[in-house]
Phi, psi and omega in degrees: 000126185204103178340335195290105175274146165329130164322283165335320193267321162316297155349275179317262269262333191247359175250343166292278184349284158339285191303358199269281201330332215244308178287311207259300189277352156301347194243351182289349179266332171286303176306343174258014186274294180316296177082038187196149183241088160344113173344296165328289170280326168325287176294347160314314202275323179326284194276000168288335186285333178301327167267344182285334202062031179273336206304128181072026167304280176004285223272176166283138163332327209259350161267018188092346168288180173288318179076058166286144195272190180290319154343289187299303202298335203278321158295337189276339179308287190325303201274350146308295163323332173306004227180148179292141100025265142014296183259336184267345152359288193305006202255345154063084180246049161023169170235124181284352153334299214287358159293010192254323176324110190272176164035233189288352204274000173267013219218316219258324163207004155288309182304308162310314164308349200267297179299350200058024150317307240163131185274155183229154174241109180296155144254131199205295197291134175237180191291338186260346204219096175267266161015275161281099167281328153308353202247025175285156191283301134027087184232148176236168204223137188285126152216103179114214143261345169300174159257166175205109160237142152276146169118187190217157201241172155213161186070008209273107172273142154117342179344317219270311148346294216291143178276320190224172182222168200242081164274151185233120160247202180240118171250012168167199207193110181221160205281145174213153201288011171221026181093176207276170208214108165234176206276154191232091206237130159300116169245176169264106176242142184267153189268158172086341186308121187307148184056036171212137172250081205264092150329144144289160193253201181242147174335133180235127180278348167282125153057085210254146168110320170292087157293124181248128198272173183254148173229179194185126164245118186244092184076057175245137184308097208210136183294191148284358164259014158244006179279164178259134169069202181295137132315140179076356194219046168306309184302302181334314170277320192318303187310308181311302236246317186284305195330318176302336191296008162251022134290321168322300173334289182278324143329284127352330161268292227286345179286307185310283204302316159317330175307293198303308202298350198247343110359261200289344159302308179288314188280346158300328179236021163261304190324162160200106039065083215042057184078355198198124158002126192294323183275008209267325194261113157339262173350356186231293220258003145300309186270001145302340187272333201274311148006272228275347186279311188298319196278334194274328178330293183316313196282332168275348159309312180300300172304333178293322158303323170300293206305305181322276160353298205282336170267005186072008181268063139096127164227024215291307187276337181328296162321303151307307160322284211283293187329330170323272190269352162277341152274343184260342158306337157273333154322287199284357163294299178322307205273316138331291137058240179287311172298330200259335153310304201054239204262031146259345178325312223262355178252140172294031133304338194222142187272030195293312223273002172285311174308298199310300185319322184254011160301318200313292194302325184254056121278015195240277158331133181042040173106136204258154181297351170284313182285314209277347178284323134353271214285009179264301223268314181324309171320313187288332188282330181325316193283333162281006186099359213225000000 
């Protein structure tokens, strides 16, 4: 296995980094002063990624995409971690679900999404079912030849953005020798659809300007040319098109901490204390080593997850593991930090109490550091019968 990037990857790597530096962190104290990313620039950084030709890299050539391999894309994720949320959104990354799409739903919403015409929104979490995903309220119903659904979404990010949205209800329900099981189907939904609803959501101290909205279905009416994938075979696709996106995750935290670590770097060996540099006392400049340690582990996981992928070789715990252990490493960068800062870590002079804030969430996000531990250990025992 071997880590050594491609002359091409270096490339990708020195040219998002530049756009984060040049595009993104000039504009981030107006989003977090605000809690909103101006129209205005929202289509700037749109079309500039769009002339960089970064826009949709996520997808295959053959839609219109860069056809980056999961490796490439994983770097561009990293360097993105480098850069708000909020504002890097626009740097414009599809949901690779939206490859399932047949017939017109590829004229209607792969390709525009692909072009940066139209945006897309995932949906999943409701108020009762994060986690648990079988356990939504969230239902479509047989009346006709329609679906007809009711119940509600929450957490949905990007929601505000979206032109359509890629929601998972419950479309029925069947008995097993471990309780009822229900089935689970992806429709395509359009904003403006009669009976859909787009909410405002609730304050988030993470990754303030990335908003997350409420959807809300009332009666709303929806053909068979809008599921995505199967009836019924809502896991199916999910399984296929998502699980990596927690790879994204962990990319990304490993983008964050580096930022912040190079923070406690510079202020470690600027500060200075009884005379002398702050990294000069063990207490300090250990825990820069452990920092630096912690952040290349996360990276080589995240990457290690990536190669797999690209090799078609089974990665479902690898992933979990980097998704883990890269977000709560950052927890513990941020937090690091912020100490060897003190009590300015903790003043908007400096965006160190900003880092700490939006670490929190991705233990939460795209499978809680619980769920992911789960899913390492069932892998290892499945085989033993246990």
């Amino acid at each position: 296995m071997d880590f050594g990037l491609t002359e091409e990857q270096e490339m990708i790597v020195s040219t998002v980094r530049s756009f984060v530096e040049k595009e993104i962190h000039p504009h981030e104290t107006l989003v977090e002063r605000t809690g909103e990313v101006p129209a205005e620039l929202a289509a700037e950084i749109k079309r500039k990624t769009l002339e960089l030709g970064f826009y949709a890299c996520n997808f295959p050539e053959e839609v219109g995409g860069a056809g980056l391999s999961h490796m490439d894309f994983t770097l561009v994720e990293r360097e993105l971690g480098r850069g708000s949320m909020a504002l890097t959104h626009f740097f414009g990354r599809p949901q690779n679900i939206l490859m399932a799409c047949e017939g017109a739903q590829r004229e209607r919403y792969l390709l525009p999404a692909v072009r940066g015409e139209r945006m897309d929104a995932l949906a999943m979490t409701e108020p009762d079912a994060g986690s648990d995903v079988r356990g939504m309220k969230c239902q479509a119903v047989r009346d006709g030849g329609d679906w007809v659904i009711n119940g509600t979404k929450h957490f949905i990010s990007g929601a505000e953005h979206a032109d359509f949205f890629i929601v998972f209800v419950a479309t029925g329900v069947d008995d097993t020798p471990k309780g009822p099981k229900k089935r689970i189907t992806c429709f395509l939904v359009d904003r403006g659809h009669p009976g859909f609803e787009v909410r405002d959501g609730y304050n988030s101290v993470s990754h303030r300007g990335y908003r997350n909205l409420i959807l809300s279905f009332d009666d709303c009416r929806l053909p068979d040319a809008a599921v995505l994938g199967e009836v019924d075979g809502g896991f199916a696709v999910m399984n296929e098109w998502l699980y990596a996106t927690r790879l994204t995750v962990a990319a990304m935290s490993v983008g964050r901490a580096r930022r912040c670590f190079d923070y406690a770097l510079s202020y470690a060996a600027e500060r200075k204390q009884f005379g002398q540099p702050i990294a000069k006392f063990q207490g300090v400049s250990f825990q820069v080593a452990d920092m630096i340690t912690e952040i290349d582990a996360a990276d080589f996981l995240t990457l290690a997850g990536a190669w797999r992928l690209d090799r078609g070789l089974p990665a479902n715990r690898e992933i979990a593991s980097a998704k883990v252990y890269a977000t709560e490493m950052l927890a513990k960068v941020t937090d690091t930090t912020l100490q060897i800062y003190g009590g300015m870590g903790l003043m908007d002079d400096f965006p160190i109490e900003r880092f700490w804030r939006d670490a929190r969430v991705e233990r939460i996000w795209d499978g809680t550091s619980e769920v992911q531990r789960h899913i390492i250990s069932r892998e290892l025992f499945r085989p033993l019968g246990a």
